[in-house]
N, C-alpha and C positions, 0 to 999 in steps of 0.2 A: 915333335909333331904327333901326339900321343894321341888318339883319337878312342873314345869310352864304345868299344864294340859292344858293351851289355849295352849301357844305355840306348843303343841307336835299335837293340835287338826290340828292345821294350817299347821307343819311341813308334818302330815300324809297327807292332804289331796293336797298339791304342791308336794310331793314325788310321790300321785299316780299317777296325770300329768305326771311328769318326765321319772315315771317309763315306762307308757303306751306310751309315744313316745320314749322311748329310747329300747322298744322291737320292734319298727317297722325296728332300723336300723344291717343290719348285723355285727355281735358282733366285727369284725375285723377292721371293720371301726368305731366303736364307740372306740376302745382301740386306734385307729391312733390317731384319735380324742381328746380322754382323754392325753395323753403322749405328742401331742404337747402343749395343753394346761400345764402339768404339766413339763413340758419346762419353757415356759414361765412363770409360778407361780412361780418358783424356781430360775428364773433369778432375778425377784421382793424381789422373801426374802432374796437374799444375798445382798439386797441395803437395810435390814431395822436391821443387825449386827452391833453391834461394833466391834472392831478388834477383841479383844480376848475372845468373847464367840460365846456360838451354842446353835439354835434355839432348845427351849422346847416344849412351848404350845404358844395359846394365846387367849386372853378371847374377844370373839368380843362384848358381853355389855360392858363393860367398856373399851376395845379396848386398852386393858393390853398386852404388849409383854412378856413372859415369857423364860428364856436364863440359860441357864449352864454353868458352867467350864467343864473341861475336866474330871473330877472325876465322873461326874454324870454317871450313864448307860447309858445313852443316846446317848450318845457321839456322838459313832459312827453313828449313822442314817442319820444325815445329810449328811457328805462324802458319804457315803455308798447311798445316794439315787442321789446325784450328779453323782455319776459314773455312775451307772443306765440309769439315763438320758443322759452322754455324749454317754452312749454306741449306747443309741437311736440315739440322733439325731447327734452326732460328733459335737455341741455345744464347739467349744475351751473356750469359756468364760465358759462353767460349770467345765471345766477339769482345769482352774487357780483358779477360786476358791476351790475348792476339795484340791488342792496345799496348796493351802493358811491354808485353817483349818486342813489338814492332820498333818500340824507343831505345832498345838494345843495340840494335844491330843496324839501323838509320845512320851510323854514321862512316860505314860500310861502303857506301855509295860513293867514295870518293880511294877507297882500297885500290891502288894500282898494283898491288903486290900479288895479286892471283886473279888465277882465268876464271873461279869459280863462281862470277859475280852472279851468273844467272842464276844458278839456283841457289845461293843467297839471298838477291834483291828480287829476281822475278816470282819464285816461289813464295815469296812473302808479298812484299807492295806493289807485285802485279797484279796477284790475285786479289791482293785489297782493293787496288785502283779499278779494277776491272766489278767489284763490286758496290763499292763507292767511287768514283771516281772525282778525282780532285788535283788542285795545281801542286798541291805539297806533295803528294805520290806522284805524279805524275814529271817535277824536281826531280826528285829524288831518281828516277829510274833512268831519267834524259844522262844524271849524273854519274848513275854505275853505270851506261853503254859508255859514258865515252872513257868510263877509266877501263874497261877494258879492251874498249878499243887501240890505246895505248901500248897494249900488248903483242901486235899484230906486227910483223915483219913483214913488209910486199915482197923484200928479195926469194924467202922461202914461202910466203905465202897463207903464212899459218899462224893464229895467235900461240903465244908461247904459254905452255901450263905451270911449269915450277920454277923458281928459282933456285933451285938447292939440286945436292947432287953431281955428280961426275959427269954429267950431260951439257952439251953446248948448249941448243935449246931446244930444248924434249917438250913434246907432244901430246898427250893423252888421248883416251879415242872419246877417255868422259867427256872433252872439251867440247865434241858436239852437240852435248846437253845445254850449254850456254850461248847459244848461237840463236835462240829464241828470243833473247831479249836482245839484242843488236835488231832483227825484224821489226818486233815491237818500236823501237828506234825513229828506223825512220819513215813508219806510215803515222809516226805521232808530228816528228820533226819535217816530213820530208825531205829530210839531208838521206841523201843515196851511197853515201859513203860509209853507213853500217850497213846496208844490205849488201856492198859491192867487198867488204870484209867479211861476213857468215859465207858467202855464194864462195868465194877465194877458199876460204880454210876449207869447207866443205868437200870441195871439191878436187883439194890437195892429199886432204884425208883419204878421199875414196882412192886417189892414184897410187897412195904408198902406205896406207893403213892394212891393206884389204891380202886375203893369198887367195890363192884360184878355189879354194873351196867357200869363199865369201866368210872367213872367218877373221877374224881381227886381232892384230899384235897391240898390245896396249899402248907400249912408249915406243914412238918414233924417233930421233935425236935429228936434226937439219943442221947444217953449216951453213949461218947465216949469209956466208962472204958472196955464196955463190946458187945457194938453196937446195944442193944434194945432201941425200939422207945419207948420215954416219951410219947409224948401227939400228935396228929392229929387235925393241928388248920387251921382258915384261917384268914388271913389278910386283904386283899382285897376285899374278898365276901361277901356275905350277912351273912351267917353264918358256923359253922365247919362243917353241914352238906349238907351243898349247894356248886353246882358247879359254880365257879366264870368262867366267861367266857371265858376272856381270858387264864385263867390257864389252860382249855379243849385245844384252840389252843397252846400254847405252848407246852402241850403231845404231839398233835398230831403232830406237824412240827418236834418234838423233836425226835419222833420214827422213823418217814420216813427216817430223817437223819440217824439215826440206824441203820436202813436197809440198805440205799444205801451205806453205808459205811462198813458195816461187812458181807453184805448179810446172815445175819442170820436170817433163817426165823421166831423168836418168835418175833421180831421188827416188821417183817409185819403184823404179825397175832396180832398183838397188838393194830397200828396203825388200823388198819381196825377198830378194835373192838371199839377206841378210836371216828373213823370218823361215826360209827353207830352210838353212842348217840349223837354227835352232829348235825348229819343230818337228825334225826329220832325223835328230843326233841320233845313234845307235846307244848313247850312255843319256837321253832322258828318260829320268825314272818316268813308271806308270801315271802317277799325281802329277805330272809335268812341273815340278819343284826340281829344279837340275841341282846337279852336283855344283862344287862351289868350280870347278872347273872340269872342262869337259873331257879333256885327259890327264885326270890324276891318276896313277897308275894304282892306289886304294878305293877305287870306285869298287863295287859298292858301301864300304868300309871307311865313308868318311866323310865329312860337311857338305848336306845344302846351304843354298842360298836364296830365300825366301823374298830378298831384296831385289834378286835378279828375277824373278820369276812374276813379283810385282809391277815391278817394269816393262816388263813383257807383255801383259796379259794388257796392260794400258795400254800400250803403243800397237798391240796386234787388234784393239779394237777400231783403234783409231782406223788404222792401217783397212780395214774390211770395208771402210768406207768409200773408200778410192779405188777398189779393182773388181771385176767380174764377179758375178753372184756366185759361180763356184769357188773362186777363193775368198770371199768373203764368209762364207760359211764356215770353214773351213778356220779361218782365221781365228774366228768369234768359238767356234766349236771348241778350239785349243784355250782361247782367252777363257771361257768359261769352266773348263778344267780343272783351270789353275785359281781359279777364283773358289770355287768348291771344295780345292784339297786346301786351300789360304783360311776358310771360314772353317774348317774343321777343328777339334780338338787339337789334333795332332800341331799345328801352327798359329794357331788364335789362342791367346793367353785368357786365362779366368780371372775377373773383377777384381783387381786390390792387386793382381802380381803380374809377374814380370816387369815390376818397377812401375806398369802404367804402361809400358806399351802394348801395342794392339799384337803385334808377331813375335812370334820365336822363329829360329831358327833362321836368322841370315850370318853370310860370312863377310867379313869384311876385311880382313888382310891377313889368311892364313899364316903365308911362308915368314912374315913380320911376326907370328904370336901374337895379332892383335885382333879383337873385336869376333873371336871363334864362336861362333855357335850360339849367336846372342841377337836381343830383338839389335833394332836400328832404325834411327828415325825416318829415314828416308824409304825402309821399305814401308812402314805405317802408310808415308806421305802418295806413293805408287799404288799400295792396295786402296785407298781411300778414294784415287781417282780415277783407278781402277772400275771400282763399286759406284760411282756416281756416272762413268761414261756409259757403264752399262744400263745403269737406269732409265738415263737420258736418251738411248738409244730406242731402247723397248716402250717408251713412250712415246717416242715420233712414231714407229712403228702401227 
């Protein structure tokens, strides 16, 4: 776990340039800014695909592209941030390609083999549906909620995440991300039995996901026979008792959607609680771009996570819309931050590199050796909705 201390010396001190000229310009015009730029990134990385796969990562030392099939979780990010972007600029060439790979990953919709459907099929042919709206999208999603409905155990309570591994049936905190399209479900179907499975997991999560500092263990393990947890482990993080970082934003986007979907208020009082220790950590750097975990005993000496920090900054807007004008401001204050140090040099890649993505700088499975210090499509897909929430807002305003 070799970590390039020149590099990050050099990274820090081109960031704080970046940073210090990109607070002189008003935040509206620097997101116009970033979003035609990431226009244009995105027109570049659909010329550097082959037919049938979708963009992963890509390693700019060795200038490695890295691609999935349709089974990966990923899937969906790429459509899903196409759309985003045609939404912006009306771009017909981003809305043919979006066509083109939507027919990819379509037959996905019937995958019982992972929790990750939502943000495969929701991130993709929600968004489609939600902008075109039609009986073929609209199939198709009826048909990924109920394959992962499939998933869902009532004795534990909780849809299941992986199949693989020395775990009975493990958990994830990401799985909260996927509990939007079971909603989406059944205000389309009115069948109450995917909202009475997202309301079940959600709520199983918060009992046995959570420690008294509202900070989150990533994999839970249940024993189905009877629905007590085995063991409280982590995957991705530094270790079982450390907050991996992106697992904090995933609670936290996880809850908000909670919220605005059941208006139950223990979602927001949760949510809240979840966006205090993230925004209150004693290890978030200055740029509110957190380390890739928040006790990695090399802070400061070692990976952000760009992806988590995208994450955040979406869901802490959302989030400001639902609670008291002082934490709302508050909320927005931090989202806007992070949106600022994300638009800077320092993490926003130049025209033609970083393979075509929009970010550097997320981590995606340190302690594995996997995906270190590399863009990632789903921070792209977070900062993008990121930059459109915030526009959307400033203009009801």
């Amino acid at each position: 776990m070799f970590i390039h201390r020149k590099i990050r010396i050099v990274l820090l001190l081109v960031g704080l340039c970046g940073e210090l000229a990109a607070q002189k310009v008003p935040l509206l015009t620097l997101i116009d800014s970033a979003l035609k730029k990431a226009v244009l990134q995105y027109q570049y990385l659909g010329t550097q695909l082959a037919p049938d796969v979708l963009p992963k990562t890509y390693y700019p030392l060795t200038k490695k592209f890295e691609t999935s099939g349709s089974r990966w979780w990923t899937s969906g990010f790429y459509p899903g941030s196409l759309l985003y972007l045609y939404e912006y600029s009306h771009d017909t060439a981003l809305l043919k390609e979006e066509k083109r790979v939507e027919k990819i990953i379509e037959k996905e919709q019937f995958n019982k083999g992972t929790h990750d459907l939502g943000f495969m099929m929701y991130c993709s042919f929600g968004a489609a549906n939600r902008l075109n709206p039609s009986r073929e999208y609209e199939q198709v999603l009826m048909n990924s909620a109920r394959s992962l409905s499939t998933r869902f155990n009532a004795t534990a309570g909780v849809i299941k995440s992986w199949d693989h591994g020395a775990w009975k049936y493990p958990v994830i905190i990401d799985n909260m991300m996927n509990l939007e399209l079971l909603f989406w479900a059944t205000r389309f179907s009115g069948d109450s039995s995917f909202y009475k499975i997202a309301v079940t997991h959600a709520n199983t999560t918060l009992k046995n996901h959570y420690r008294a500092d509202n900070s989150s263990w990533h994999v839970v393990d249940y024993d189905i026979s009877d629905g007590h947890v085995i063991s409280k482990k982590t995957h991705q993080g530094y270790a079982d008792y450390s907050a991996w970082a992106r697992g904090q934003a995933w609670g936290l986007y996880g809850y908000v959607v909670m919220y605005r979907c059941t208006r139950d208020p223990q979602y927001l009082v949760h949510a809240q609680k979840i966006a205090r220790f993230i925004t209150t950590h004693p290890s978030m750097p200055e740029d509110k771009i957190p380390y890739w975990d928040y006790h990695s005993p090399e802070i400061p000496a070692t990976c952000r996570d760009a992806s988590a920090a995208a994450i955040t900054a979406s869901a802490l807007l959302e989030l400001s819309r639902y609670t008291t004008a002082t934490q709302s401001n508050a909320y927005k204050d931090f989202a806007e931050k992070v949106l600022r140090s994300l638009a800077s040099p320092t993490y926003t890649a130049p025209y033609g590199e970083n393979g075509g993505f929009i970010l550097k700088h997320s981590t995606g499975h340190l302690p594995g050796n996997s995906e270190v210090d590399v863009p990632l499509t789903y921070a792209d897909y977070y900062y993008i909705e990121a930059m459109l929430r915030y526009k959307a807002m400033q203009q009801k305003n």
